[in-house]
C-alpha positions as a LaTeX table, in Angstrom:
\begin{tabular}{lrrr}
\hline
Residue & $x$ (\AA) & $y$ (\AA) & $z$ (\AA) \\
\hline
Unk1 & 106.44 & 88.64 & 125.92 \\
Unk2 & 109.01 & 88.81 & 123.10 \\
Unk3 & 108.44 & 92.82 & 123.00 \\
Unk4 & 109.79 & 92.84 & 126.92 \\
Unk5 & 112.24 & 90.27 & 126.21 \\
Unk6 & 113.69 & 92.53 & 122.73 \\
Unk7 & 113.61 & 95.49 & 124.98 \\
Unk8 & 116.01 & 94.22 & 127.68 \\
Unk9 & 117.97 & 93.05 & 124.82 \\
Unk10 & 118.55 & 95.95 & 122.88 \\
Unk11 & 119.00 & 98.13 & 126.20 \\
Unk12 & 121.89 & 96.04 & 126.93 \\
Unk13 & 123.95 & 96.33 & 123.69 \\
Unk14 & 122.32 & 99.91 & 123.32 \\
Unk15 & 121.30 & 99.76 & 119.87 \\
Unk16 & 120.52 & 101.66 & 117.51 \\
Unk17 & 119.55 & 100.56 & 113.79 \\
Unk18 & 120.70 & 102.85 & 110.74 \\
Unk19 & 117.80 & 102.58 & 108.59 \\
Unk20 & 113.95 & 101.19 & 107.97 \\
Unk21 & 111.99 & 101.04 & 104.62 \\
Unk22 & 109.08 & 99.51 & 103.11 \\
Unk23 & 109.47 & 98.59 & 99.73 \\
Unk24 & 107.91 & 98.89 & 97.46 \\
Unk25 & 107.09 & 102.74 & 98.86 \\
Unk26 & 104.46 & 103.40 & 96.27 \\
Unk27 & 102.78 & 101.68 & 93.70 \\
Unk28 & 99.23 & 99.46 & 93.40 \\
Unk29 & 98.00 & 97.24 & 95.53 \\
Unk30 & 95.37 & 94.93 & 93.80 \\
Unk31 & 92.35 & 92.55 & 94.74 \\
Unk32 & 95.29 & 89.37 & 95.25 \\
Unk33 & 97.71 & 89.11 & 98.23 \\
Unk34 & 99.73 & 91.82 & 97.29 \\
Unk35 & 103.41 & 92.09 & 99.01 \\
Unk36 & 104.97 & 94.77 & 101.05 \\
Unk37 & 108.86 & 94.49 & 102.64 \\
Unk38 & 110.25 & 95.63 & 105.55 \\
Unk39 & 113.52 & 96.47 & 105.43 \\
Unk40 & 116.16 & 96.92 & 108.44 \\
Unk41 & 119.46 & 97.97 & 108.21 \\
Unk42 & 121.04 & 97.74 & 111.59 \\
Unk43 & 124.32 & 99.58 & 110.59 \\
Unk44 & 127.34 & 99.19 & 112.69 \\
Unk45 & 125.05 & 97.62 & 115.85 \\
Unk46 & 124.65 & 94.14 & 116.07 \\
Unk47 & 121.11 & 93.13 & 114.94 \\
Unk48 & 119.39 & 91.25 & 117.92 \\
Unk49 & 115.58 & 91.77 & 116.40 \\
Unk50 & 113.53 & 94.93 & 116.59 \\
Unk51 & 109.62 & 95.89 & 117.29 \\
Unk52 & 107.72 & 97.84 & 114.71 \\
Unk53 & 103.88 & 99.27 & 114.97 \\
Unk54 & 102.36 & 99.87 & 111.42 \\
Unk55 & 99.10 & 101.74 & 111.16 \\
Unk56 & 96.85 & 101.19 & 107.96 \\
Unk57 & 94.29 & 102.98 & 106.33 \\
Unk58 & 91.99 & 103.29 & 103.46 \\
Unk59 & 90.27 & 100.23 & 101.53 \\
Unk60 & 92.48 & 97.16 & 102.25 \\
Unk61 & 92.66 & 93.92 & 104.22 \\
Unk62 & 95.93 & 92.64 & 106.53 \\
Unk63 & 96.24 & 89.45 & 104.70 \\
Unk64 & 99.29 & 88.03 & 106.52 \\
Unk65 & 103.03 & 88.34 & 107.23 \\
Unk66 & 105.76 & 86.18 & 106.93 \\
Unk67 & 109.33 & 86.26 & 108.96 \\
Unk68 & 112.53 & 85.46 & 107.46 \\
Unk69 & 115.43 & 82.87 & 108.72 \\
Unk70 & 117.44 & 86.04 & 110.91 \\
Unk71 & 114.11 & 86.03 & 112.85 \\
Unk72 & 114.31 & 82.90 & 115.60 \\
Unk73 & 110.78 & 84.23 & 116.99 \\
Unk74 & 108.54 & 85.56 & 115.03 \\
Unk75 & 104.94 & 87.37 & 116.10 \\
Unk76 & 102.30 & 89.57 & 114.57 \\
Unk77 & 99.81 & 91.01 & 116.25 \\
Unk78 & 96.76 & 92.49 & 114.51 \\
Unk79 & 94.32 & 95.40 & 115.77 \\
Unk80 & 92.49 & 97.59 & 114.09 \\
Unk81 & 94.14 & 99.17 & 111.28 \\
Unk82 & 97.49 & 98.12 & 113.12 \\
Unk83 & 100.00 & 95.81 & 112.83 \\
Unk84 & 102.66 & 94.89 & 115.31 \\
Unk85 & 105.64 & 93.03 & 114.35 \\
Unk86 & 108.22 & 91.61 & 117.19 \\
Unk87 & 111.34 & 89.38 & 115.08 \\
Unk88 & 113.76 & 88.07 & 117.57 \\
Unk89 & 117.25 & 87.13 & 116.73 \\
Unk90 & 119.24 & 85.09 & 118.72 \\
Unk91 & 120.73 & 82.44 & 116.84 \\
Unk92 & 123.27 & 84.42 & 115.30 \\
Unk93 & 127.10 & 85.42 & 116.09 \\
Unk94 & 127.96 & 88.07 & 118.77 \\
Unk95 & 128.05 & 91.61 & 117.03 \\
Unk96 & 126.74 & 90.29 & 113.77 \\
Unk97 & 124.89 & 92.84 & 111.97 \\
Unk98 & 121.95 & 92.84 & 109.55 \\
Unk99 & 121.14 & 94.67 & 106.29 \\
Unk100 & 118.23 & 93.04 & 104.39 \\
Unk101 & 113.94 & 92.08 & 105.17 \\
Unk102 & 112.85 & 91.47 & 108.22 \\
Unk103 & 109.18 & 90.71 & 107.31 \\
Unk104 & 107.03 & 90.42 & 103.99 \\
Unk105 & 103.07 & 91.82 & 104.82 \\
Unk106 & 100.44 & 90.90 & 102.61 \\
Unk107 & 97.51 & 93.39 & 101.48 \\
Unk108 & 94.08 & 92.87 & 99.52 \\
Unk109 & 92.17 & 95.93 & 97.77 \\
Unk110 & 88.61 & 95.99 & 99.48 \\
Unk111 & 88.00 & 98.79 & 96.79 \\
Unk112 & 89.60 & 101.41 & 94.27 \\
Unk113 & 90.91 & 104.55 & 95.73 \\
Unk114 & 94.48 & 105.11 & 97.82 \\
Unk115 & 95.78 & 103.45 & 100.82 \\
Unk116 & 97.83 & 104.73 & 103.56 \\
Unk117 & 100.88 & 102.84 & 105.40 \\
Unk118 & 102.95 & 104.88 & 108.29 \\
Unk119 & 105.49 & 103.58 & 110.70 \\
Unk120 & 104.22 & 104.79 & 113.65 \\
Unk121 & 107.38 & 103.60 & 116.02 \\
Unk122 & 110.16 & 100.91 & 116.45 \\
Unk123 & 112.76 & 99.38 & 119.08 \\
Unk124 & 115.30 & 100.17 & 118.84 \\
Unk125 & 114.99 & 103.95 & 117.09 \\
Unk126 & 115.72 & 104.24 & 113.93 \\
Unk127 & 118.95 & 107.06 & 113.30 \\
Unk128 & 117.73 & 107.96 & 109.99 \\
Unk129 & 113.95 & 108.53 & 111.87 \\
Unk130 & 111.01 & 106.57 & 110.78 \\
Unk131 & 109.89 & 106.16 & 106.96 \\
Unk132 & 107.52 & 108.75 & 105.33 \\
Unk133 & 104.24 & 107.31 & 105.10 \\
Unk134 & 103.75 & 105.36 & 101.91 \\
Unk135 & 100.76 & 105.53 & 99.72 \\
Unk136 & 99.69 & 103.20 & 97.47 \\
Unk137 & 97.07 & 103.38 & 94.52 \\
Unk138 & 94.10 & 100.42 & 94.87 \\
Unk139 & 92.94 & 98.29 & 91.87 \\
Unk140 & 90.21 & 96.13 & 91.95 \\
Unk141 & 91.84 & 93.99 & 89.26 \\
Unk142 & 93.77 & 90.98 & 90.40 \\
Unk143 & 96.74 & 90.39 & 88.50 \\
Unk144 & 97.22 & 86.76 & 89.09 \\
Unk145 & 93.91 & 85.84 & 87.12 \\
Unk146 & 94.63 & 88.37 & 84.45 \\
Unk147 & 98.18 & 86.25 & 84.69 \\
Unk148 & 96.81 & 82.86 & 84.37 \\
Unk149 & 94.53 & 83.34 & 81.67 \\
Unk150 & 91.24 & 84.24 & 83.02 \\
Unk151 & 88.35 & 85.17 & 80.94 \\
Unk152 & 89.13 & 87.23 & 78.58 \\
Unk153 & 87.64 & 91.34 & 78.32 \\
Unk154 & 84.57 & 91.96 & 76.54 \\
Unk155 & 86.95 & 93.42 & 73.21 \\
Unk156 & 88.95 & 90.46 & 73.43 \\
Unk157 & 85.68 & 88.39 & 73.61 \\
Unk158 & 84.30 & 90.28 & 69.80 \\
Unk159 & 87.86 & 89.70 & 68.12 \\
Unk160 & 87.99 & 86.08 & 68.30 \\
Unk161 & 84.78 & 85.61 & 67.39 \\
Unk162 & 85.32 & 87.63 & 64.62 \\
Unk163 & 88.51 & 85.44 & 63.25 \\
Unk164 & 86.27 & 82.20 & 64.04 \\
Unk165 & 83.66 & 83.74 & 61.54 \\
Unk166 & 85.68 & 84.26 & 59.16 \\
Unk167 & 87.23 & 80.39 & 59.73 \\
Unk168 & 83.66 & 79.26 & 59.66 \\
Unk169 & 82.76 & 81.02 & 56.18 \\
Unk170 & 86.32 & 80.02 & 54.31 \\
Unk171 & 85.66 & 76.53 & 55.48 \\
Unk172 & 81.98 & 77.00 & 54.13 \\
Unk173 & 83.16 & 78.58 & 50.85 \\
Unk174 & 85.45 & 75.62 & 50.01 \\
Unk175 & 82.77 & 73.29 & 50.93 \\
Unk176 & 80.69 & 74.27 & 48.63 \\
Unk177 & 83.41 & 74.46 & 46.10 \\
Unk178 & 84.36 & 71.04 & 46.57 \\
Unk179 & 80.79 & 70.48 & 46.12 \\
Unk180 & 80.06 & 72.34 & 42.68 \\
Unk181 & 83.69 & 70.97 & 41.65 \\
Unk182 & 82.41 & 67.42 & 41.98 \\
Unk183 & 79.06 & 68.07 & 40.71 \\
Unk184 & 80.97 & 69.52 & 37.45 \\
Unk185 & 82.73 & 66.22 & 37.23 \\
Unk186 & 79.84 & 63.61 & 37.24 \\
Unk187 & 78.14 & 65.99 & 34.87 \\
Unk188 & 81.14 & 65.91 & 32.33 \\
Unk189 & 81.43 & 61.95 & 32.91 \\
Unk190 & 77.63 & 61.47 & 32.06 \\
Unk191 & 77.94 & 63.48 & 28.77 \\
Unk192 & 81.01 & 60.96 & 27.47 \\
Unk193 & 79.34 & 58.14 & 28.42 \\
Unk194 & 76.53 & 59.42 & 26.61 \\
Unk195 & 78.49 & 59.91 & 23.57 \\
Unk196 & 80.07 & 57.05 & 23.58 \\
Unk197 & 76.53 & 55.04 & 23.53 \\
Unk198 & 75.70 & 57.37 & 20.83 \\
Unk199 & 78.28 & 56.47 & 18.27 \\
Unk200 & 77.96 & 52.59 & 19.02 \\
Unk201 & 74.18 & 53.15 & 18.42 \\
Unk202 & 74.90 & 54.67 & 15.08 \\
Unk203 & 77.39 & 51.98 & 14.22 \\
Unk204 & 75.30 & 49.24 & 14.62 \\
\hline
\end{tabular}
């Protein structure tokens, strides 16, 4: 397994990485794929991959993860409200370190409420120790259909068919202006022809 494989690794360069985040630490997670980082910053050691078991909790869905180039092999493996991550480097230079994402995780809201991500261990240790658990706030609202123009909320709904009332009745009122307008006008034309067939009446 890559796991065995990264250990024997990492025990022969004895290393030992600086630094390991998720970002973002905090914020919302909503009802669409919604992207978590992890960050390793291998310091002064050169970065040859590194192992690192996630436990979950609270209403949300693993979705999926994705690797980045430094990572040759890449492997997730899912359980329970756990995640394991193994990234394997070994296509780079001899003593070349690494400062930058080692993996992108995906999460879905099930429901409103919190959620809970810890770092429950990693090879090789981390000197700075493992990241505080992160919490994150659930929404049930998906921002990519609010993004793309999705139906519209119930207020937003009431003010356009408000403005396409009052379209409708301007377009009514001028209507029927156009309407007496011309009625006016074959009215007034009537009465001089009228006239006119008066006087040459009285004439002849």
């Amino acid at each position: 397994m890559a796991f065995i494989f990264l250990s024997q690794i990492t025990s022969n360069v004895s290393a030992n990485y600086s630094e390991l985040t998720l970002a973002p630490s905090s914020g919302t997670i909503t009802s669409s794929d919604t992207p978590i980082d992890i960050l390793v910053d291998s310091g002064s050691d050169e970065f040859v991959g590194v192992d690192i078991n996630i436990l979950f909790s609270g209403s949300i869905e693993y979705v999926r993860a994705d690797g980045v180039d430094r990572c040759s092999s890449f492997l997730v493996t899912e359980g329970t409200g756990t995640i394991n991550i193994e990234c394997l480097s070994i296509g780079h230079e001899v003593g070349e370190t690494y400062n930058g994402t080692v993996a992108t995780l995906y999460f879905r809201a099930t429901d409103s409420g919190t959620a809970v991500l810890s770092v429950t261990s990693t090879d090789p240790v981390i000197d700075s120790g493992l990241p505080v658990d992160s919490t994150y706030n659930l929404s049930m609202y998906s921002e990519s259909v609010i993004g793309t123009g999705g139906d519209l909320p119930e207020t937003g709904l009431l003010e356009s068919s408000g403005v396409n009332l009052i379209i409708g009745l301007l377009f009514l009122t001028l209507g029927l202006g156009n309407i007496y307008l011309s009625s006016k006008e074959v009215e007034l034309k009537e009465k001089n022809i009228n006239r006119i067939r008066r006087k040459l009446e009285n004439k002849l």
